[in-house]
N, C-alpha and C positions, 0 to 999 in steps of 0.2 A: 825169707821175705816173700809176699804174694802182690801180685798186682792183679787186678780184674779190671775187666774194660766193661762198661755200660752195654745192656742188652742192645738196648735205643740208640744208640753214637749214631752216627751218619746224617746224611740230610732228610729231614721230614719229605712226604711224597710231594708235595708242591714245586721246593725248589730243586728235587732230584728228577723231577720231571723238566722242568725248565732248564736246568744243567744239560741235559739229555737234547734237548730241541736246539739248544745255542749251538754245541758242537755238532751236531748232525747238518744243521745249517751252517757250517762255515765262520769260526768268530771273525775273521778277516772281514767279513761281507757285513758286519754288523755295528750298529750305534746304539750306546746303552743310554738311555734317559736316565741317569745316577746311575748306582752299581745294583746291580741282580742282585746281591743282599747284603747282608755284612759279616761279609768274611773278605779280607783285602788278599788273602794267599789266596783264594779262587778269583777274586779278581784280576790279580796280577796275570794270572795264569791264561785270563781272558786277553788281557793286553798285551800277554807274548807273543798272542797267538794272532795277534794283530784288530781285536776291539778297539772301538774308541768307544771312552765315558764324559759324554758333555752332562751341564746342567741346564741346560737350556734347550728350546727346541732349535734359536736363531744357532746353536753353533753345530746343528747335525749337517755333515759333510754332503754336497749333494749325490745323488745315486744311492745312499745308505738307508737298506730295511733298519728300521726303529724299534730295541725290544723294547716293551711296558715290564719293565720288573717285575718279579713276585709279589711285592708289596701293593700293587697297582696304583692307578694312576687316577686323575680326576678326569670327569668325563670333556670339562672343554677341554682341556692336554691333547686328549684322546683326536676330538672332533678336530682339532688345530691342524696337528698331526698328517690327519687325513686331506687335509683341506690344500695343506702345501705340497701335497702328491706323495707323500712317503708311504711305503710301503710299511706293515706293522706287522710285528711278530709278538702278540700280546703273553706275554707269560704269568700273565696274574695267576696267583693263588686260585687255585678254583673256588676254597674257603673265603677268601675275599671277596671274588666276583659275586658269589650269593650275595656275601652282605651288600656290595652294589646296588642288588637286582630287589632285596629286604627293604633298603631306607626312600630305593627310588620309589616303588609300588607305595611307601607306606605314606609319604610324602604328599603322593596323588591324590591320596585319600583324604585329606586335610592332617594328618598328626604331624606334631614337629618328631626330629629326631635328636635320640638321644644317643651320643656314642660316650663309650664309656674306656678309657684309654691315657695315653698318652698323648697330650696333644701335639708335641712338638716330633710325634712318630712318621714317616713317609706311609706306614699303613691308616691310619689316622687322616694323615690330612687327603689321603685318596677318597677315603668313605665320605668323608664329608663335601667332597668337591661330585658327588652324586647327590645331593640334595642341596636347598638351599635354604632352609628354615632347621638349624642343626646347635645343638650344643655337645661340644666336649667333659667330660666328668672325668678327672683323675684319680679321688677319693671320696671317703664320709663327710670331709669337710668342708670339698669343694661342690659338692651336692648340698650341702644345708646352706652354701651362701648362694646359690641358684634357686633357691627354693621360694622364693618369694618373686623371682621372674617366671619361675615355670607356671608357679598359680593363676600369672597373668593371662595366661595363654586359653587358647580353646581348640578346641579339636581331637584332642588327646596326644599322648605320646608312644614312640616306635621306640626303644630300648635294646642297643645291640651293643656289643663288644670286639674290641680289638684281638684278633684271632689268638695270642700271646699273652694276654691279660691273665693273673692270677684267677682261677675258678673261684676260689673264697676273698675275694677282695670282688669282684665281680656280683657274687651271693650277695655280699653285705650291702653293698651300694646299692641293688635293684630291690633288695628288701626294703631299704630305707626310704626308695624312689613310690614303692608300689602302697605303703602304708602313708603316705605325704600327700601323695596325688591322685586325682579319679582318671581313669580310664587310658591305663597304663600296660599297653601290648608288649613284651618281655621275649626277646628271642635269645638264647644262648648262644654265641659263636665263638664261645671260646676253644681254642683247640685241642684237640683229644690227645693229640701226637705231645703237644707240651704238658698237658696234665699228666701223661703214662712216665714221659722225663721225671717230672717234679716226683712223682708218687714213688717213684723208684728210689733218688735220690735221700728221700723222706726215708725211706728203711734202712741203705745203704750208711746212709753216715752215722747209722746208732750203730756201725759193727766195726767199720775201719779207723784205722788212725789219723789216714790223710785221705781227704776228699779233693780231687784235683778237676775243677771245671774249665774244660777248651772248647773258646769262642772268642767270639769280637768284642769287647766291650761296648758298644756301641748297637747291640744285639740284645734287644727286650726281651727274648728269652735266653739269653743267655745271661745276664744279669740276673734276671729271675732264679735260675738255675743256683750262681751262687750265693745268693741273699738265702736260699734255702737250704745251703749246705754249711752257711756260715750260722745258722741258727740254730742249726745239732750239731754242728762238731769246729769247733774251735781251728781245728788244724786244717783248714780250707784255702786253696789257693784257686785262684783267675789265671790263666795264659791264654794266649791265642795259638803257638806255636813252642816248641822244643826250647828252643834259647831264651825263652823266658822265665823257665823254669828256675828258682830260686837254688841255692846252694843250701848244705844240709837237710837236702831231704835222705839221706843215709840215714836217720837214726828211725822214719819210720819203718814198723815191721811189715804193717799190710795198709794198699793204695787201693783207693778206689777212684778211678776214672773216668768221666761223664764228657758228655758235649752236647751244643748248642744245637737246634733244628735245623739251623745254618752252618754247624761247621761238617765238615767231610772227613770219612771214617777214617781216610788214610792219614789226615792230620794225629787224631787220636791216635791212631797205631803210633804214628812215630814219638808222640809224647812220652807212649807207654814204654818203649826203645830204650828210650832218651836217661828212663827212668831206673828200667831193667842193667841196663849197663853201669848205673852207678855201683852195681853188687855184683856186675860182671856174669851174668845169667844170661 
């Protein structure tokens, strides 16, 4: 039996930097505006450690530095934030901050913005909450039914992406966007760290028998992750952690093991463990 563990496992440089700054500073001393990202075992872990996670601004505890998530935050959050004297410990994406500093500039300029995403995403609704003339696109389809409001428009449009967004689902939409419409500025932000995942993954499952992805459900690339391993290789499973691990996995020969931009390497190890010990290795 072979098991391999993903080149990529661990956390993308964003939120392993952010990880790094929460525990340097103290989680005790800190209030999370949601959760730093989606993974609940490094959450949890935050909350041992004495975090609290509101969803509100009215419920941060007084005296408590306010982290901004990875995912970041909308700019009145931000300005609120500041306004009721909290001290901020911003840990946005530095990939996200750009696209921030992309929709605001582009905004200025008279173009609407066009984000291209999940709507119902915490990174989504940050970027948007930096402009105020903005549409969401999820797909081909949901762009041809916008297409007849976009035409109304003048100014041009700024066209960006949710940093996790699929690269060829992204391609198609802004091809579809830029042959439809005049005067259509096209920035890429999709992320490199999640396409080296995908592209890996994409090779990987044409050679093993199980593909096994560890993340949060709730985790847009992580989802992404096994939507693409469930599309070459049948024998694909989703966990976030070890005990979710499904029973008869004994009969495959050779595993391949991947994870989310958000889940942490040591999770992966222990899945791989969890896995190894079925055959007593």
């Amino acid at each position: 039996m072979f098991c391999k563990v993903s080149s990529c496992a661990g956390l993308c440089f964003g939120l392993f930097r952010a990880v790094e700054k929460v525990f340097s500073e103290g989680p005790e001393n800190l209030c999370f505006l949601g959760n730093l990202a989606h993974n609940q075992i490094l959450m949890q872990k935050l909350k041992d450690a004495g975090a609290v996670v509101v969803d509100d601004i009215a419920s941060v505890p007084k005296g408590s530095k306010v982290v901004i998530r990875a995912h970041g935050e909308k700019r009145d959050v931000i300005e609120n934030i500041k306004f009721l004297g909290f001290d901020i410990i911003d840990l946005t994406c530095p990939k996200v901050k750009f696209i921030h500093k992309i929709v605001s500039e582009a905004e200025s300029l008279g173009k609407t913005i066009i984000v291209i995403g999940d709507s119902k995403h915490p990174e989504v609704a940050g970027i948007v909450g930096w402009c105020h003339r903005s549409f969401v696109v999820g797909d081909i389809e949901d762009a041809f039914k916008k297409l007849r409001i976009f035409k109304l428009l003048s100014g041009g449009f700024c066209v960006v992406s949710q940093t996790t967004f699929g690269r060829k689902h992204f391609e198609s939409i802004f091809d579809f966007l830029k042959k439809n419409l005049k005067e259509v500025e096209v920035k890429d932000t999709t992320c490199q760290d999640s396409e080296i995942r995908r592209t890996e993954l994409e090779k990987e499952s044409q050679v093993y028998d199980l593909i096994v992805v560890v993340g949060n459900s709730l985790s847009s690339n992580s989802s992404k992750l096994f939507e693409t391993a469930r599309g070459i290789c049948k024998n694909s499973i989703h966990v976030e952690r070890p005990s979710e691990l499904p029973v008869g996995l004994k009969r495959y020969e050779s595993v391949f093991i991947t994870g989310s931009a958000s889940t942490m390497k040591e999770t992966v190890e222990e899945v791989k463990e969890s896995i190894l010990n079925l055959w007593n290795l």
